[in-house]
C-alpha positions as CSV (number, residue, x, y, z in Angstrom):
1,X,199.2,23.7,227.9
2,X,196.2,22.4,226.0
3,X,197.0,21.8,222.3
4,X,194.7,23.8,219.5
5,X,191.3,22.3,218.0
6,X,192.4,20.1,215.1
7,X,191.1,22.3,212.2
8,X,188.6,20.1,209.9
9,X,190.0,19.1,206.7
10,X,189.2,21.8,203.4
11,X,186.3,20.7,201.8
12,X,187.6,18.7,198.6
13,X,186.7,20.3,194.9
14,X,183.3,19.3,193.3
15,X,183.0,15.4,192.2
16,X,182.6,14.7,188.3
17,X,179.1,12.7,188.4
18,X,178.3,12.8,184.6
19,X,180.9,13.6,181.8
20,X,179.7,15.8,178.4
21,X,178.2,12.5,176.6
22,X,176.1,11.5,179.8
23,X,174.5,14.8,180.0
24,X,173.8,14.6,176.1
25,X,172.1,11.7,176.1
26,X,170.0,12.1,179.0
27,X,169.1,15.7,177.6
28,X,168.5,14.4,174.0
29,X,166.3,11.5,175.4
30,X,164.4,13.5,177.5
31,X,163.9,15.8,174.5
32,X,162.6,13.3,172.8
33,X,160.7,11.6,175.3
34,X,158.6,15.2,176.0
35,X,158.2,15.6,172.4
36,X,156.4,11.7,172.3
37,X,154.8,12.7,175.5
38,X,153.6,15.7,174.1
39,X,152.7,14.8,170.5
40,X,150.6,11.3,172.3
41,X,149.2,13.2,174.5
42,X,147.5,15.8,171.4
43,X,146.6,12.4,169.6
44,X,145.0,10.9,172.0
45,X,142.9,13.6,173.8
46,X,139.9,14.9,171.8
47,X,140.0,18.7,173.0
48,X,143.5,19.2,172.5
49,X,143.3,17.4,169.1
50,X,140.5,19.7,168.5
51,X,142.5,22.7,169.7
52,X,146.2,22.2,168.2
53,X,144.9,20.7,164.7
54,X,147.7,19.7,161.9
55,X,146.8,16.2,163.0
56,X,148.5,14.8,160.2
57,X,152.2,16.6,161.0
58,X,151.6,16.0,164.8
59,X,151.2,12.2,164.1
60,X,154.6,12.7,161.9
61,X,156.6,14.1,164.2
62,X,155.5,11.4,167.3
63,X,156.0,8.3,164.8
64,X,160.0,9.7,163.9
65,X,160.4,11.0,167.6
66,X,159.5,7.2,168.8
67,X,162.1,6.0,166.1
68,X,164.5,8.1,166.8
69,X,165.3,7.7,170.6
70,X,167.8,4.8,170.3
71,X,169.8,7.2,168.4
72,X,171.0,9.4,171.0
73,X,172.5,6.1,172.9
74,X,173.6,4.2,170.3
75,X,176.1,7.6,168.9
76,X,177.0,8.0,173.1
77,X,178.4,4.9,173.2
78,X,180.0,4.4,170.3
79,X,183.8,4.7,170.9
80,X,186.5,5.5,173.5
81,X,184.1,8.9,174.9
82,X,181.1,6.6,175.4
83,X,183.4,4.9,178.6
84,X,182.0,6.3,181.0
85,X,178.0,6.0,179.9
86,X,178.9,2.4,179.3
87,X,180.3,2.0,182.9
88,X,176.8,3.8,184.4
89,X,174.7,1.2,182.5
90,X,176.2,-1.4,184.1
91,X,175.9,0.6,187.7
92,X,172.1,0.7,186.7
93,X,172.2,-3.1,186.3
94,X,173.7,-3.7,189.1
95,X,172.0,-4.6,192.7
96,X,173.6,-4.4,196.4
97,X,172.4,-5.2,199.8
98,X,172.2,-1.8,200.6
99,X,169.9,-1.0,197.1
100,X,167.4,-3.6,198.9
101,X,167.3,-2.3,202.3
102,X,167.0,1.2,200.6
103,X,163.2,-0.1,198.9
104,X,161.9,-0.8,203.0
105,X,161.7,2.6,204.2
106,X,162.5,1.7,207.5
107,X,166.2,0.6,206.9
108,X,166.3,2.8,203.8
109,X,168.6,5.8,206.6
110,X,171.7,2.8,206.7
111,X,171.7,1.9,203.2
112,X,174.9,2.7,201.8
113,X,174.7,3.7,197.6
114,X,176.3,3.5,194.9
115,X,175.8,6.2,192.4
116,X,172.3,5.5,191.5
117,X,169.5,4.9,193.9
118,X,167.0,2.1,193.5
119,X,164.6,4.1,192.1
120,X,166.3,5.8,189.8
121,X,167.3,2.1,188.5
122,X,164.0,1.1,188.8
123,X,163.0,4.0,186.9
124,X,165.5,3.4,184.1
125,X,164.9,-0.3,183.4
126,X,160.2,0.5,183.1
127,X,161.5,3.7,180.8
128,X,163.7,0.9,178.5
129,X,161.4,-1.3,178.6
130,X,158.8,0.8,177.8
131,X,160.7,2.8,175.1
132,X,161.0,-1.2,173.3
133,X,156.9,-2.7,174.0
134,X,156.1,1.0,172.2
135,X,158.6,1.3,169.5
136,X,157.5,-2.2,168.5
137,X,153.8,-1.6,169.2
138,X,153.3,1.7,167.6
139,X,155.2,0.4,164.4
140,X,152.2,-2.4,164.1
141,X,149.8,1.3,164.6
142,X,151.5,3.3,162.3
143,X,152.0,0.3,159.5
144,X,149.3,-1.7,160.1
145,X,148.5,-3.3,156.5
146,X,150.4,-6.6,157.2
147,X,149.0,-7.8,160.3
148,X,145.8,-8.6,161.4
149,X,143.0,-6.5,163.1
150,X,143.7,-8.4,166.7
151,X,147.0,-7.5,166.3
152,X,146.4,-3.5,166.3
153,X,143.7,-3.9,168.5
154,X,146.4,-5.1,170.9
155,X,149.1,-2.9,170.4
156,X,146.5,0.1,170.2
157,X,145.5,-1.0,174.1
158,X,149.4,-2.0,175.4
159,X,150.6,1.7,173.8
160,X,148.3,3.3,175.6
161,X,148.8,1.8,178.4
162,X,152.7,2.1,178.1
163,X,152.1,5.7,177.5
164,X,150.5,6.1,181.1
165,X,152.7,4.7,182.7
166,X,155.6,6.6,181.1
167,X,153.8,9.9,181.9
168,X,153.7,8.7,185.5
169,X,157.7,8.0,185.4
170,X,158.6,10.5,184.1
171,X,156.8,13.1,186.0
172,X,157.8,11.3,189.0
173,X,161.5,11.7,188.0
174,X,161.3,15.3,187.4
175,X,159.5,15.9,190.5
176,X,162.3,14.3,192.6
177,X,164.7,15.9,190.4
178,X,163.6,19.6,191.3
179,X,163.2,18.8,194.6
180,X,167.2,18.0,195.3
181,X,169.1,21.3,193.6
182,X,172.2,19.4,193.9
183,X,171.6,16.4,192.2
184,X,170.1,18.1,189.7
185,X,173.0,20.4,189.2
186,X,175.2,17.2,188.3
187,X,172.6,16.5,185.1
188,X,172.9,20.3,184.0
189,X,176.8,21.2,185.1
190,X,178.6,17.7,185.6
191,X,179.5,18.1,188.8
192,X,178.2,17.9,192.5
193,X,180.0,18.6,196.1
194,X,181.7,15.6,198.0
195,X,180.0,16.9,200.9
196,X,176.4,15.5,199.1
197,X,178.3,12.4,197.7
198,X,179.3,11.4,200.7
199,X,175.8,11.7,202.6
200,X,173.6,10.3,199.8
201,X,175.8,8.1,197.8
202,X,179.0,6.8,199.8
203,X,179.4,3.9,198.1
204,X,180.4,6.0,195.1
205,X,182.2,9.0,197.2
206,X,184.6,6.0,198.1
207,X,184.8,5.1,194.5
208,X,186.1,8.4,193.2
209,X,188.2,9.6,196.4
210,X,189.3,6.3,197.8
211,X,188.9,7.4,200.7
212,X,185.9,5.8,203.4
213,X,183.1,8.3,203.8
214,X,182.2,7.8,207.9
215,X,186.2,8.4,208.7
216,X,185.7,11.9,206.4
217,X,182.6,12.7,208.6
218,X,184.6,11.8,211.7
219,X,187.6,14.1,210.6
220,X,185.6,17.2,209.6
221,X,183.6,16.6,213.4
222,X,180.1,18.0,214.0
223,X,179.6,21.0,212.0
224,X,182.4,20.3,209.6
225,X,182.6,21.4,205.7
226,X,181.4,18.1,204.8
227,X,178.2,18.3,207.4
């Protein structure tokens, strides 16, 4: 008598990917970050200076946005809830094998992540870096009595530049966001399906289950609830 199909294991609950005080801090920074983007973008353009006016409170409102966008990371991760967001930063610091074959597109199919991509580190190290080179360059803008007209000359031409660049990051990053529904879900809700952990980041479905991400796939066979 032939035995009956092995059923494929029940699709496991939704995966916590970011807690409350992740998803605070990423939306408070990129509140903050649109507001700069915004605000620069009405400073620096002649028509929509022309168009929006209230130059003076526009300017006000970029200079406290800039100075305020360590805030929302320095308050998440302050104490015992700021564990997790602590433990990403290091993930984002962090570089495997597999994060290096993922940046040559032609071995990027094997390359086993971790929670982040390479990009999305990539992405977060420039937007640091840049959030730094322009809090320090548009203080020597905005208070400019004590140094010397070379001095604001530069930091007028390396903020500007900064501020190209971070227009190009982040659009990039919203872009790709919007174009995978799931991932993006984990940044609004908290959570995302182990069916998508475990084909785009199995390094980091094996972290949370414990359990190995091809022997899943094998278990559920072709078709399965975690295809």
């Amino acid at each position: 008598m032939t035995p009956p199909p092995e059923r494929p294991s029940p699709e496991p609950p939704p995966l916590l990917r970011f807690d409350r005080v992740e998803r605070a801090v990423h939306w408070a920074n990129a509140l903050l970050f649109l507001t700069l983007m915004v605000t620069g973008a009405v400073l620096y353009v002649g028509p929509l200076s022309a168009a929006v006016g209230h130059r003076v409170l526009v300017r006000t409102v970029h200079v406290w946005s800039g100075l305020a966008l360590p805030v929302p990371f320095v308050m998440g991760l302050a104490g015992r809830h700021g564990a997790r967001l602590r433990e990403d930063l290091r993930r984002l610091d962090r570089w495997s094998r597999s994060d290096f074959r993922w940046l040559r597109r032609r071995h990027r199919p094997s390359a086993r992540l971790g929670k982040f991509n390479p990009g999305q580190k990539l992405n977060a190290a420039f937007l640091a870096g840049a959030a730094v080179v322009m809090l320090g360059t548009g203080s020597i803008m905005h208070w400019f009595e004590p140094f010397p007209d070379a001095w604001r000359t530069g930091a007028t031409f390396v903020h500007d530049w900064f501020a190209f660049g971070v227009w190009l990051a982040v659009s990039g990053h919203v872009l790709l966001a919007l174009a995978d529904p799931e991932a993006m879900r984990g940044m609004t809700r908290g959570r995302v399906s182990a069916r998508w952990a475990r084909l785009h980041r199995p390094r980091w479905y094996e972290e949370v289950t414990g359990e190995p991400a091809e022997r899943v796939a094998a278990r559920s066979g072709p078709g399965g609830p975690y295809r």
